[in-house]
C-alpha positions in Angstrom: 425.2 -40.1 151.9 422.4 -38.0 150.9 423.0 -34.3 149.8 421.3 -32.7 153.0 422.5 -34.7 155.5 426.4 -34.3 153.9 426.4 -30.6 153.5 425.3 -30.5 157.6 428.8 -33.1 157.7 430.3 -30.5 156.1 429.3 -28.1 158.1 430.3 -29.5 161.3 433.9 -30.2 159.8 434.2 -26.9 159.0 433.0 -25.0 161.8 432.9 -27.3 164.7 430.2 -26.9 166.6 427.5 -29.7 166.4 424.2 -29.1 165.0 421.6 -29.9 167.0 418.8 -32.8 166.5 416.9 -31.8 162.9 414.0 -33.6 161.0 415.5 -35.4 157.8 412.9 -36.5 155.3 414.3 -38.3 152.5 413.2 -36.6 149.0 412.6 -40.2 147.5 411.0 -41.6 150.8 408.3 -38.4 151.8 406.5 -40.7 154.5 409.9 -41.4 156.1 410.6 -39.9 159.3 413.7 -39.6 160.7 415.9 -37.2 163.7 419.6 -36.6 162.6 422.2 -35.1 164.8 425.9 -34.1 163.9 428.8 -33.7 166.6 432.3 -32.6 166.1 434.8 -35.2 167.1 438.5 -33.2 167.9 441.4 -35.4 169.1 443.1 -33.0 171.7 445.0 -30.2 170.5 443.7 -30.6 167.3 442.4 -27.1 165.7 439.6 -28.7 163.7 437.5 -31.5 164.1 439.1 -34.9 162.3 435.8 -36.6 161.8 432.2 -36.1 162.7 429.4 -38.4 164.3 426.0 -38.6 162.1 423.1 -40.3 164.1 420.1 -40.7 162.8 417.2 -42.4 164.4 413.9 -43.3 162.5 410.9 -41.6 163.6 408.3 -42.6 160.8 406.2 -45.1 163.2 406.1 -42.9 165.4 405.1 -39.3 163.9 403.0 -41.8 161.5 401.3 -42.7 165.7 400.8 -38.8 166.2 399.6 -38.1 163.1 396.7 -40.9 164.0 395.9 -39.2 167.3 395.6 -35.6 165.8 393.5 -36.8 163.1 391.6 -39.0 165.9 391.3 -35.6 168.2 390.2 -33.5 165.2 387.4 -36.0 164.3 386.5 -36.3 168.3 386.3 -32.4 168.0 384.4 -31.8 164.8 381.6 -34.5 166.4 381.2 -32.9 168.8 381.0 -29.7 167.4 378.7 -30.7 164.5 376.3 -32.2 167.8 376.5 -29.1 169.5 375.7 -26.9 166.8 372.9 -28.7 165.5 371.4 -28.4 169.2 371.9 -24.8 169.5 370.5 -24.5 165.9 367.5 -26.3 167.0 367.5 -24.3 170.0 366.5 -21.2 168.5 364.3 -22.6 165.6 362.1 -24.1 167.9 360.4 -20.8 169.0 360.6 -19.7 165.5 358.7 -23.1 164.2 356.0 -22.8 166.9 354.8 -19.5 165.4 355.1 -20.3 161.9 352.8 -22.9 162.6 350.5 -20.7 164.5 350.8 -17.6 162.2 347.8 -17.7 159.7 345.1 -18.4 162.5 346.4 -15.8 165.3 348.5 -13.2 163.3 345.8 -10.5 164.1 345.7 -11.2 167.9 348.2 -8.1 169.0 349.5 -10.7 171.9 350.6 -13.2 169.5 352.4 -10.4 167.2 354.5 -9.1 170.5 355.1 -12.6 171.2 356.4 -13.6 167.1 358.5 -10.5 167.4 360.4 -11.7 170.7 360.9 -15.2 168.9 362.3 -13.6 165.6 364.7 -11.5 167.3 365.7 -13.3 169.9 366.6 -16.1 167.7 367.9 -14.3 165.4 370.5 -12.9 167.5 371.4 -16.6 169.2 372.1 -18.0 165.3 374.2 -14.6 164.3 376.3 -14.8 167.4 376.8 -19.0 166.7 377.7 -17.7 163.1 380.3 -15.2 164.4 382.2 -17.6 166.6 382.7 -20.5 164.0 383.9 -17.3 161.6 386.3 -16.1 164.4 387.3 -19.7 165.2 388.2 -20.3 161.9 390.2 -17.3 160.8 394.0 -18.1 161.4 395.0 -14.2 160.4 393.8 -10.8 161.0 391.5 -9.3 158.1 391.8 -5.7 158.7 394.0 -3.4 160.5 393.4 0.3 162.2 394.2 2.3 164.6 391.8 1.2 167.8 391.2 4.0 170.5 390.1 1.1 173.5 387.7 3.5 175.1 385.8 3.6 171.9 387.0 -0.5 171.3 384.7 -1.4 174.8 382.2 1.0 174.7 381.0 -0.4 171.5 381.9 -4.2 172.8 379.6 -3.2 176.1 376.9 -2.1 173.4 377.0 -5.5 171.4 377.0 -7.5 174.8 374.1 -5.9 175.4 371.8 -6.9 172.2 372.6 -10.4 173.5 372.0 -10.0 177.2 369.7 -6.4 177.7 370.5 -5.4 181.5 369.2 -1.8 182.6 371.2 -2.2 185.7 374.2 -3.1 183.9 377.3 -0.5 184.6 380.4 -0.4 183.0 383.7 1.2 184.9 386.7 1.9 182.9 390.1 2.9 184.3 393.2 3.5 182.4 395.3 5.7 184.5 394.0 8.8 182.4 396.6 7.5 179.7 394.7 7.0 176.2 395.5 3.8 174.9 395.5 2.9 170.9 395.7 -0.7 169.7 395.8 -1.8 166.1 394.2 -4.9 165.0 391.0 -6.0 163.5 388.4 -3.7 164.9 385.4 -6.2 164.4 387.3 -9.0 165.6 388.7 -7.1 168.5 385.3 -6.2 169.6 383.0 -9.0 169.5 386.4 -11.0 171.6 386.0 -8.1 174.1 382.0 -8.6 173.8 382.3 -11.6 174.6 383.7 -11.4 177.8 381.8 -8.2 178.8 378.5 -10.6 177.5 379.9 -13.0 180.4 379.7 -10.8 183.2 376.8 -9.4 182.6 375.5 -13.4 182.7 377.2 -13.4 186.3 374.6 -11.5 187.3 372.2 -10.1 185.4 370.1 -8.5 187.9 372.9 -5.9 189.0 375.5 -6.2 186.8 378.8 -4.0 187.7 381.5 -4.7 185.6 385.0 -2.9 186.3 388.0 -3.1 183.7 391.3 -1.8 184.6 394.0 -1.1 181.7 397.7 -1.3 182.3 400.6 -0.8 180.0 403.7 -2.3 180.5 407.1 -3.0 179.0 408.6 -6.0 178.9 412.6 -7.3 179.1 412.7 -7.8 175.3 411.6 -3.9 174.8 407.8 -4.7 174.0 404.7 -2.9 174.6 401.9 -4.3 175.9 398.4 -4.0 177.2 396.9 -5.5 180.1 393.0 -5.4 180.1 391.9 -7.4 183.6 388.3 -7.5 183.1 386.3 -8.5 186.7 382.6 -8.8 187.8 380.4 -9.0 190.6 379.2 -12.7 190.1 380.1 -15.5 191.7 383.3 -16.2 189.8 384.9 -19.2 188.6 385.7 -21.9 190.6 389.4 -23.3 190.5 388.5 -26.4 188.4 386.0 -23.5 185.7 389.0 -20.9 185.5 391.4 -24.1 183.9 388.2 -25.2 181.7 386.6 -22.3 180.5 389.2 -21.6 177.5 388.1 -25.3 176.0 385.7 -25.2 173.3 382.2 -26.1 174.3 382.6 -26.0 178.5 379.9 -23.8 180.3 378.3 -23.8 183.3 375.1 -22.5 182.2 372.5 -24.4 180.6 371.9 -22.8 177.4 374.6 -21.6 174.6 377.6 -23.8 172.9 380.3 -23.0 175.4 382.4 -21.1 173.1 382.7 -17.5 174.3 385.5 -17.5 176.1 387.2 -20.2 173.3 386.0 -17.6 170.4 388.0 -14.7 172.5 391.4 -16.6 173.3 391.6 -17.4 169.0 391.3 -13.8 168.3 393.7 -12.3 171.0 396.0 -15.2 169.9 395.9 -14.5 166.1 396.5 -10.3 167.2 399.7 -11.8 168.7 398.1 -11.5 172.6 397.6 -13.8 175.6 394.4 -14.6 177.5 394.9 -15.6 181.0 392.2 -16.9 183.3 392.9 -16.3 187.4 391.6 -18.3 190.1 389.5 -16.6 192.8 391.5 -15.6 195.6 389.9 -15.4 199.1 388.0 -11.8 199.5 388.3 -11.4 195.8 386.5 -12.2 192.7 387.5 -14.0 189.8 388.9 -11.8 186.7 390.0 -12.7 183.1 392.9 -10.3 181.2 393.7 -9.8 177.8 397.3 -8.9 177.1 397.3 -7.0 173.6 401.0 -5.8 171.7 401.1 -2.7 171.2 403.0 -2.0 168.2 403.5 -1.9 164.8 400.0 -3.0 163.2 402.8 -5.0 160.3 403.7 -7.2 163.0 400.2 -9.1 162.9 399.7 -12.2 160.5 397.7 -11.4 157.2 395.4 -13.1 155.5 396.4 -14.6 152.3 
């Protein structure tokens, strides 16, 4: 019998309880597969067990199957992906090309100047913001860590939704109770998540904009802080079948960008240790999204390597 699955024998025989169903690899076999259990067999009155029962089932074909369909998945994913960046790409270069082209024989016309300027920047901002998301999406840790007043932590999230979506009519209302609340996380990541969803409700309605976010602390039953951050907006809302979808990388209801806000935002809360949660409209309602943050000590967040 191998060394790792008798020292679990062992184990049983000695302490008799059964150890529940483990992965067993075998160190001479590494693309074997196999589940292994151990339970204590005890004749009655007996004050240890007299023998123990080792089953072990083999797995290989069948994690070999999964590993298939993840790999499949991940291919299906990273099409698509490579497909919908290279149309957003193209997206904003296509302004961009049209005035190159046009540039040395109407450069001194003031109208065409205005109009280069609103091509430049505006495209500019459409292929940073495309760069920041596949950053965010593929960071598995947080970078930095400070202290995070979330007053100042929205404010300058409202500001950067606004470079993308400008909105005189736009309005912010905050409400924490009149309790100051202090995160700790990545500051940069942190922000453009909670831009991202600001950048949404503005979209809900651009003309009047009126955002409220309420924050809420709580405690839960395993003695941790959190923060709730329920984030709402006057737009139409999600519909049942958006609120499930809108996590999923690349679905949007709107006819230009990748579809990745909202995907970009549930990474980063995840990898800060948080929970994004989407609610369906209720009747006489509107739709909201909430960001539950820890709030704790800043060493209990994954580092990068």
């Amino acid at each position: 019998m191998p060394q790792a699955l008798g020292a679990k024998v062992y184990q049983v025989l000695q302490t008799g309880s059964g150890i529940a169903t483990f992965k067993y690899q075998p160190p001479d076999l590494p693309s074997a597969t196999y589940n292994a259990t151990v339970l204590p067999l005890q004749r009655a009155g007996a004050p240890v067990p007299t023998s123990a029962l080792l089953v072990v089932e083999d797995h290989t074909l069948s994690e070999q199957l999964r590993k298939l369909e993840i790999e499949a998945a991940n291919l299906r994913l990273v099409k698509s992906m490579a497909d919908r960046i290279a149309h957003e790409v193209g997206n904003a270069m296509v302004p961009i090309s049209t005035h190159q082209q046009l540039i040395a024989e109407r450069f001194r016309d003031a109208e065409f100047r205005a109009s280069l300027d609103v091509a430049l920047s505006e495209s500019v901002k459409r292929v940073n913001r495309l760069i920041s998301q596949m950053r965010y999406l593929a960071r598995d840790a947080v970078l930095g860590r400070e202290s995070l007043p979330l007053t100042q932590l929205l404010e300058e999230a409202f500001k950067e939704a606004h470079r993308h979506q400008p909105s005189r009519s736009a309005k912010l209302q905050f409400e924490n109770g009149g309790q100051p609340i202090v995160l700790a996380g990545d500051r940069a990541a942190l922000r453009h998540a909670l831009s991202e969803v600001l950048l949404n409700a503005i979209q809900a309605n651009p003309a009047d904009a009126r955002i409220k976010i309420k924050a809420t602390t709580e405690s839960d039953g395993q003695g941790h802080d959190w923060v709730h951050i329920d984030v709402a907006d006057n737009g139409a809302g999600f519909t049942a079948e958006a609120a499930q979808k809108v996590p999923t990388p690349f679905y949007t209801t709107r006819t230009v960008g990748l579809g990745l806000g909202l995907c970009v935002v549930r990474k980063v809360v995840e990898t800060h240790q948080g929970r994004l949660s989407i609610f369906n409209p209720v009747p006489g309602q509107v739709s909201s999204i909430r960001i539950s943050l820890p709030l704790g000590s800043e060493s209990n967040l994954p580092a990068a390597n």
